[in-house]
C-alpha positions in Angstrom: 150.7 133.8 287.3 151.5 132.8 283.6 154.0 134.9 281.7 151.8 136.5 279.2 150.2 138.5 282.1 153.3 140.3 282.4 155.6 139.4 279.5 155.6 142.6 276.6 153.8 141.6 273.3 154.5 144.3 271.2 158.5 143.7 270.5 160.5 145.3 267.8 163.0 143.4 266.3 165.7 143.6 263.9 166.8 141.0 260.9 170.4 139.8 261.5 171.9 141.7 258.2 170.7 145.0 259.9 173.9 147.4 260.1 174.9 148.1 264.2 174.3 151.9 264.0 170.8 151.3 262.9 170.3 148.9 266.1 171.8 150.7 268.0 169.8 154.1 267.1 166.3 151.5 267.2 167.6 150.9 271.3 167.7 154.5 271.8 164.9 155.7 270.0 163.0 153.0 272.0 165.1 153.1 275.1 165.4 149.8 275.1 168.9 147.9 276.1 168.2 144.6 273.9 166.4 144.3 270.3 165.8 140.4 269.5 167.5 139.7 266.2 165.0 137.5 264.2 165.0 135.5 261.0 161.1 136.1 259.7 159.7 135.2 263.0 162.2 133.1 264.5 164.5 134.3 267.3 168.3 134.4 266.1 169.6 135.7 268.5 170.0 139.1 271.0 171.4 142.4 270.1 172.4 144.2 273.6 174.0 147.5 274.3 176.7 145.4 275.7 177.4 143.3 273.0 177.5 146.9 270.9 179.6 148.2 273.4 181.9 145.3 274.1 182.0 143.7 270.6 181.7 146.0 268.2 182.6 149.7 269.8 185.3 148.4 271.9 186.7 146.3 268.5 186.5 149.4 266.4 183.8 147.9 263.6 182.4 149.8 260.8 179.0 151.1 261.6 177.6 149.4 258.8 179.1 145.7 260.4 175.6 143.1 260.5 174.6 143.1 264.0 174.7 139.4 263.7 178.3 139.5 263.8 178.2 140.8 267.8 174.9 139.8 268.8 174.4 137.4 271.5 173.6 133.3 269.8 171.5 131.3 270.6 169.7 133.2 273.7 168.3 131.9 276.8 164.8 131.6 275.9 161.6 131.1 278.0 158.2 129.5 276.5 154.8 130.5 276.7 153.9 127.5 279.1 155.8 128.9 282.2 154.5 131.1 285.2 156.4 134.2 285.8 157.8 132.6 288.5 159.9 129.7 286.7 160.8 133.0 284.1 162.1 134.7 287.6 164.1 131.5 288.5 165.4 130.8 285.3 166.5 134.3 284.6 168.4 133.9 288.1 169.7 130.8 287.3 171.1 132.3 284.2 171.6 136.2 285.2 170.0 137.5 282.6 167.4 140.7 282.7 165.8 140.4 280.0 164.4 136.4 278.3 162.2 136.3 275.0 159.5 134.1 274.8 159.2 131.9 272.2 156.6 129.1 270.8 158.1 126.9 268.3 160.9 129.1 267.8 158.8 132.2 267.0 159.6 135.4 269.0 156.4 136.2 270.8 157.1 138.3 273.9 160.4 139.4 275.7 159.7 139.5 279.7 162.5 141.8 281.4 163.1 141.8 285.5 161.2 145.5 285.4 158.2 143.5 284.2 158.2 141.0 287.0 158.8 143.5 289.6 156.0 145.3 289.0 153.8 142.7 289.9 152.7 142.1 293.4 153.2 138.0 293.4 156.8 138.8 292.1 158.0 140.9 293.9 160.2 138.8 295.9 161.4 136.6 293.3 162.1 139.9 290.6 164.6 140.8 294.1 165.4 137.9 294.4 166.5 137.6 290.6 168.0 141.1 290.3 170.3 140.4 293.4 171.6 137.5 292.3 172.1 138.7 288.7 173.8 141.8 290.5 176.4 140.8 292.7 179.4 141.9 291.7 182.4 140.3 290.0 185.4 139.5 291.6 188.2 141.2 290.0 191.4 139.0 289.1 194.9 139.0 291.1 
């Protein structure tokens, strides 16, 4: 199965100068945890609500701080010539739950382990993905 049967097309995205509260209201208004952060059409980077948490909230930034200040560079991407299936791998390989798919560096999908899941084919390899992505880290002594 090729990604653009399950990858989603219609992606919102934010320019890098955009302030964090304003990303961070577009995730909740969309009830989404990752907005791609693009330069015209080109994929910058990721904005998640862990890097708001973790980099800005937890660091005590203004509000009005560019989200390309926290966002996550330079993102794992996938490209529109791969089956879900190398997307599942990949995003195992990685542990990641969410990969943008690009062409030439233009954002033009995002594909998140929901979306695999939900196919048939996938199944197995969105559980496969999820668990590996999921196990738990080993706290330091």
């Amino acid at each position: 199965m090729n990604i653009e049967e399950v990858m989603t097309t219609d992606v919102e995205t934010c320019p890098p100068n955009t302030p964090i509260s304003e990303v961070a209201k577009k995730m909740k208004e969309l009830d989404v945890g990752v907005i791609p952060i693009c330069e015209g059409d080109q994929l910058a980077g990721l904005a998640t609500d862990r890097d708001l948490v973790i980099k800005a909230l937890a660091s005590e930034l203004p509000l009005d701080t560019p989200i390309s200040e926290v966002m996550t560079e330079d993102p794992v991407r996938g490209t529109i010539h791969m089956s879900a299936e190398e997307a599942a791998d990949l995003m195992a390989d990685v542990q990641i739950r969410r990969l943008p798919i690009v062409e030439e560096g233009k954002l033009i999908g995002i594909v998140s382990l929901g979306d695999l899941a939900v196919t048939n084919q996938l199944d197995t390899e969105a559980g496969e993905a999820l668990e590996e992505i999921s196990n738990p880290s080993e706290p330091n002594n």
